[in-house]
VEXDREN-2710 file (C-alpha; in Angstrom, 1 decimal):
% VEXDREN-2710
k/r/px/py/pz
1/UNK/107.8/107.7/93.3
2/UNK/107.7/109.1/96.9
3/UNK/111.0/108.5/99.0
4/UNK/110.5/107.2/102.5
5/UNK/113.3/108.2/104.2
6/UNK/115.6/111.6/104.2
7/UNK/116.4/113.9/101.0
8/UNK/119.7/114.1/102.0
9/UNK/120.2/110.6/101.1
10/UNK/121.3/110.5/97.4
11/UNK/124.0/108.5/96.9
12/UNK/127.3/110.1/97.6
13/UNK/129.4/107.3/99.0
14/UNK/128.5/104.6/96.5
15/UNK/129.2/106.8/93.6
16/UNK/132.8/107.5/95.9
17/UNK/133.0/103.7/95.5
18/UNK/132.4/103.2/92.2
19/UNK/135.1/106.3/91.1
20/UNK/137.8/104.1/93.0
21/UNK/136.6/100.9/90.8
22/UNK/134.6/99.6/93.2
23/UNK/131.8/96.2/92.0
24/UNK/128.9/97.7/91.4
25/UNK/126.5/94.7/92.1
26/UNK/123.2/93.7/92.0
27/UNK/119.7/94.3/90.7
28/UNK/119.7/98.2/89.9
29/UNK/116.3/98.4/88.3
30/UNK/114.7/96.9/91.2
31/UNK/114.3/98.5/94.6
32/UNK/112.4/98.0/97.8
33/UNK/108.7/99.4/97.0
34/UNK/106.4/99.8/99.6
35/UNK/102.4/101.3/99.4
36/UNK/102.4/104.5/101.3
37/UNK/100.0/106.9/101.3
38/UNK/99.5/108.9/98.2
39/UNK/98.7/112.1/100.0
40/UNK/102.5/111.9/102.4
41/UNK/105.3/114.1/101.6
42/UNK/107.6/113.5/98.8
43/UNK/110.5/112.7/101.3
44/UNK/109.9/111.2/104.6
45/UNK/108.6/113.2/107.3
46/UNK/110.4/112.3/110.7
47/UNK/107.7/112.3/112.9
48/UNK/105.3/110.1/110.9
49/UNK/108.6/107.7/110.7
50/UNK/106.9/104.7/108.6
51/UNK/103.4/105.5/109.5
52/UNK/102.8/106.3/106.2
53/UNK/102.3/103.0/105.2
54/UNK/99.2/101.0/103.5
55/UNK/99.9/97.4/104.4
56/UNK/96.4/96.1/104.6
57/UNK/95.8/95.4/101.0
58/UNK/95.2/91.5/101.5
59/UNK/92.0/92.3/102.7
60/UNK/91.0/94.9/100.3
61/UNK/90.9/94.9/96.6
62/UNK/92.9/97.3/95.0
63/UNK/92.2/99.0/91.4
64/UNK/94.2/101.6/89.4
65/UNK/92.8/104.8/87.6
66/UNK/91.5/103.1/85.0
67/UNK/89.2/100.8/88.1
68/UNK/90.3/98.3/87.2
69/UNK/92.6/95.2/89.7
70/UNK/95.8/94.8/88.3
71/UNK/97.1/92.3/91.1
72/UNK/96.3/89.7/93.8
73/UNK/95.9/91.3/96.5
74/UNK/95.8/88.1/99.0
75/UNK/98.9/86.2/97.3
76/UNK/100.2/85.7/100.6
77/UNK/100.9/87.7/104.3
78/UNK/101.5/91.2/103.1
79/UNK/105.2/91.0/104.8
80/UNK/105.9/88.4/102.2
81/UNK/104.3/90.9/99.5
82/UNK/104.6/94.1/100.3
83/UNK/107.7/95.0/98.2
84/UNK/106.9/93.6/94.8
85/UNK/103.2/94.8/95.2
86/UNK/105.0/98.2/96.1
87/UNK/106.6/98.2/92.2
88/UNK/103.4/96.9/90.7
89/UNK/102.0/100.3/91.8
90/UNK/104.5/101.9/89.9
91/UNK/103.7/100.4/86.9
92/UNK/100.1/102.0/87.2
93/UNK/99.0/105.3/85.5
94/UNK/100.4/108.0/87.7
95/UNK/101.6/105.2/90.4
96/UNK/98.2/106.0/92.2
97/UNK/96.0/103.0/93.2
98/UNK/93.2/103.0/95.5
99/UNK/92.9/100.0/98.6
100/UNK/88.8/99.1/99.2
101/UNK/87.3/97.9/101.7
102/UNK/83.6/97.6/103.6
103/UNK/82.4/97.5/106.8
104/UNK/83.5/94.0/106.9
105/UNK/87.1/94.4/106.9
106/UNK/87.3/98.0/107.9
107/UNK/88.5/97.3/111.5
108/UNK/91.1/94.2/110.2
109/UNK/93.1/97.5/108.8
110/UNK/96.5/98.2/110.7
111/UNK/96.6/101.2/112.8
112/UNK/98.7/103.5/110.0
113/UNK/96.1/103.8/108.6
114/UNK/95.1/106.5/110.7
115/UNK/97.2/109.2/109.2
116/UNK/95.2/109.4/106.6
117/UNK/91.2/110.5/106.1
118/UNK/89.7/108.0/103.5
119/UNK/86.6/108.6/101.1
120/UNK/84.0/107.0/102.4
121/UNK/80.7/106.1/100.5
122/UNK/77.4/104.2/101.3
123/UNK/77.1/102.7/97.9
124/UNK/79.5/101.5/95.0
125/UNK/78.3/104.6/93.1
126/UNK/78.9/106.9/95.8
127/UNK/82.0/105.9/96.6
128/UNK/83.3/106.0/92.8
129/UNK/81.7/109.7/92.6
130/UNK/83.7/110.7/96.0
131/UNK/86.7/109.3/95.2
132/UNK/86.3/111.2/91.4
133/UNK/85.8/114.2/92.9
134/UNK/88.7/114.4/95.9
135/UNK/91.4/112.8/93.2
136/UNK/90.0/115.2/89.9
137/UNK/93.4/115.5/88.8
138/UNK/94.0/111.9/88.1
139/UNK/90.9/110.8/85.7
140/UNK/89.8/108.4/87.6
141/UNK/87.6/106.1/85.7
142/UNK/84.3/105.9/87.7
143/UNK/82.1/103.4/85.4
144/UNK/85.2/100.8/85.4
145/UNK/85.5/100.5/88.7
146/UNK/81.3/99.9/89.5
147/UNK/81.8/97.0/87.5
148/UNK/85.3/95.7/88.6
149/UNK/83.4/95.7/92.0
150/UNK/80.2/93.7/90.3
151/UNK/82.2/91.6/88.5
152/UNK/84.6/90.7/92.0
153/UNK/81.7/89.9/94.1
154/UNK/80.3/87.2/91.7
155/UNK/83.8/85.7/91.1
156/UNK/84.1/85.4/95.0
157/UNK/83.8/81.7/96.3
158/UNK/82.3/80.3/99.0
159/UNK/84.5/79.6/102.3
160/UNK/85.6/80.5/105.5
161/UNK/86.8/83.8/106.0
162/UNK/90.3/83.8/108.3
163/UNK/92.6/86.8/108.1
164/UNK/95.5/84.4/110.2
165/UNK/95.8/82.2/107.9
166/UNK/96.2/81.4/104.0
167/UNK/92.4/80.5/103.7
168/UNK/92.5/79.4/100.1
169/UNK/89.0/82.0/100.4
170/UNK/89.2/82.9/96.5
171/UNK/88.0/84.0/93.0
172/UNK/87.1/81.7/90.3
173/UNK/87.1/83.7/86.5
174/UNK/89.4/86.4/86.8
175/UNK/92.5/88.5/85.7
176/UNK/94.0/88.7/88.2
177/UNK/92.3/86.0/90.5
178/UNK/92.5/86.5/94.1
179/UNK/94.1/83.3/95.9
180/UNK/93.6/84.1/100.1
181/UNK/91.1/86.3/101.5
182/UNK/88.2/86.8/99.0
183/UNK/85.4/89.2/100.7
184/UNK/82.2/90.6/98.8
185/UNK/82.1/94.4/99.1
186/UNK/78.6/94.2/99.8
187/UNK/78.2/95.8/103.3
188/UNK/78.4/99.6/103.6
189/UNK/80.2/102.0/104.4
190/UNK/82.8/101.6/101.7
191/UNK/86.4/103.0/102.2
192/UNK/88.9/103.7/99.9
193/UNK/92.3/104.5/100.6
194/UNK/94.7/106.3/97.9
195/UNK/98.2/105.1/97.7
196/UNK/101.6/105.2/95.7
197/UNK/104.5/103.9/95.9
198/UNK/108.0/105.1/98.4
199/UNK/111.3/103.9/97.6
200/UNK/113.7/102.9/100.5
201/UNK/116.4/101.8/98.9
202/UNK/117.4/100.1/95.4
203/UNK/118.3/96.0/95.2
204/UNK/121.5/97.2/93.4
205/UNK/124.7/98.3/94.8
206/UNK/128.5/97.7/95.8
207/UNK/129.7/94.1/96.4
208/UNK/131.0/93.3/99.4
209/UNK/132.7/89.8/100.6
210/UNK/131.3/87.4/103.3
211/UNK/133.5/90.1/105.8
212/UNK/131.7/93.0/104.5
213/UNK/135.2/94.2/102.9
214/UNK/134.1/96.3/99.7
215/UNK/135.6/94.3/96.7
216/UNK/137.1/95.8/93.1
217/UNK/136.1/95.1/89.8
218/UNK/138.7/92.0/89.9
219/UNK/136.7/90.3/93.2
220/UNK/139.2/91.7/95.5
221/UNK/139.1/93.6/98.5
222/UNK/140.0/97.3/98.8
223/UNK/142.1/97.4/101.6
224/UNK/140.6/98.9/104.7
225/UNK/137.3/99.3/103.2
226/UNK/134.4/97.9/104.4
227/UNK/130.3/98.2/104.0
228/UNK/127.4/97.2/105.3
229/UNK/123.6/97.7/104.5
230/UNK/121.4/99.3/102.0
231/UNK/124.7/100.5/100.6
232/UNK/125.4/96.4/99.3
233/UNK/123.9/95.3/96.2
234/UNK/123.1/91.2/95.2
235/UNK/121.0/90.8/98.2
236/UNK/117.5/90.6/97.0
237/UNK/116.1/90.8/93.7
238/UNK/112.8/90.7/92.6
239/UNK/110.9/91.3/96.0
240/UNK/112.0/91.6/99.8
241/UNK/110.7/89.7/102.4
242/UNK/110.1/92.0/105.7
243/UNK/112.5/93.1/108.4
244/UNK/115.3/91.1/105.7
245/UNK/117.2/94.5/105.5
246/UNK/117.3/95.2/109.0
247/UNK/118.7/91.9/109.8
248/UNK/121.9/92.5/107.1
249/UNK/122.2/95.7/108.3
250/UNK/123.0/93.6/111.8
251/UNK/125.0/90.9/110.3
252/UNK/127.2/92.7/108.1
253/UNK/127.4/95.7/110.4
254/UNK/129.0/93.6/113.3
255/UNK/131.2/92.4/110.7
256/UNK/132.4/95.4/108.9
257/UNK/132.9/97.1/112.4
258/UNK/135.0/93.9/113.3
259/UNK/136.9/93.8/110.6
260/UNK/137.5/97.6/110.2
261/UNK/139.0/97.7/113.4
262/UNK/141.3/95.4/113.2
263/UNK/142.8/96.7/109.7
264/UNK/143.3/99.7/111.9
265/UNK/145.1/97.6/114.2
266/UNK/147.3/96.2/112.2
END
């Protein structure tokens, strides 16, 4: 697992917490997951911010080493997805997936995307043998994926093809199906993007009161301390819907702020 943000960020002041019996809170095996690129840094490169990303998934189909899908890719608006399809990537061999598209969906893809070169093929075959030969070191198994693609485009169903909305444009047959957005890769070129998975923060964390004061292992406040952010555990578990964190970080940094001030006050 790649990090996203800085290496200097491991953990110092929640450990400082929990030595002082702080509540230690939350879901700790879960964290916020997100596809980046599998070629970016291990730790987060400043001037690439988040533009490592690979968010366009819902209109791709995405397959593991072994080529074969291991999700649905068009469950819902990738903001509503993003995080839980992050840690379904881990669970892949090597956390390394690849994102497909054609010529179809190629210019739906956000503009991220450009901070990375893709393989490019102008057949199924092609495009497994390129993708084989750039990512050697992974075994990635070219005969699986030819007929996860075969076996995708006849499961695709008719309809009407609309990337604004939850088009209920689907698979009939498969493991997983996929419920919004159901393309044939049938026009070339084909692209494939690699990705992985970066960690931003975990879901677990300290407890902290409805005033952001950091509470003991009792449920009560330590006086004159006070958190906010990716530092506070029992907020989300399971997945993370997007900008969520940002918007804590707002709430519950106004409040600890408030608060903290006037304990110093007083």
């Amino acid at each position: 697992m790649k990090v996203r943000g800085t290496r200097f960020n491991t953990g110092e002041m929640i450990n400082a917490v929990l030595n002082i019996k702080g509540q230690s809170y939350g879901e700790w095996q879960g964290c916020h997951a997100t596809p980046i690129d599998a070629d970016a840094a291990e730790y987060g490169v400043l001037r690439l911010t988040d533009k490592t990303n690979r968010l366009s998934y819902p209109f791709s189909i995405m397959v593991n080493l072994d080529g074969e899908r291991f999700t649905d890719e068009g469950e819902n608006f990738n903001l509503y997805t993003y995080a839980k399809t992050g840690a379904e990537i881990l669970k892949q061999r090597d956390a390394v997936v690849f994102q497909i598209f054609d010529s179809k969906t190629i210019g739906l893809l956000e503009p991220r995307y450009n901070t990375a070169t893709p393989v490019v093929g102008y057949a199924i075959q092609e495009l497994a043998d390129r993708i084989a030969d750039r990512y050697k070191d992974h075994d990635f198994r070219k005969g699986n994926f030819v007929e996860t693609v075969e076996t995708y485009n006849a499961a695709v169903m008719d309809g009407k093809f609309d990337p604004d909305s939850l088009d209920n444009k689907r698979t009939e047959g498969l493991r997983p199906n996929k419920t919004n957005w159901a393309l044939r890769l049938d026009k070339a070129p084909y692209y494939a993007y690699a990705a992985t998975v970066g960690i931003t923060f975990t879901y677990g964390g300290i407890r902290i009161s409805t005033d952001a004061a950091v509470l003991d292992q009792e449920g009560k406040p330590i006086p004159g301390l006070y958190s906010t952010g990716e530092m506070a555990g029992g907020f989300f578990y399971g997945n993370y819907p997007g900008g969520a964190g940002l918007t804590r970080g707002a709430v519950f940094g106004r409040l600890a702020g408030e608060h903290a001030a006037q304990f110093a006050r007083e």
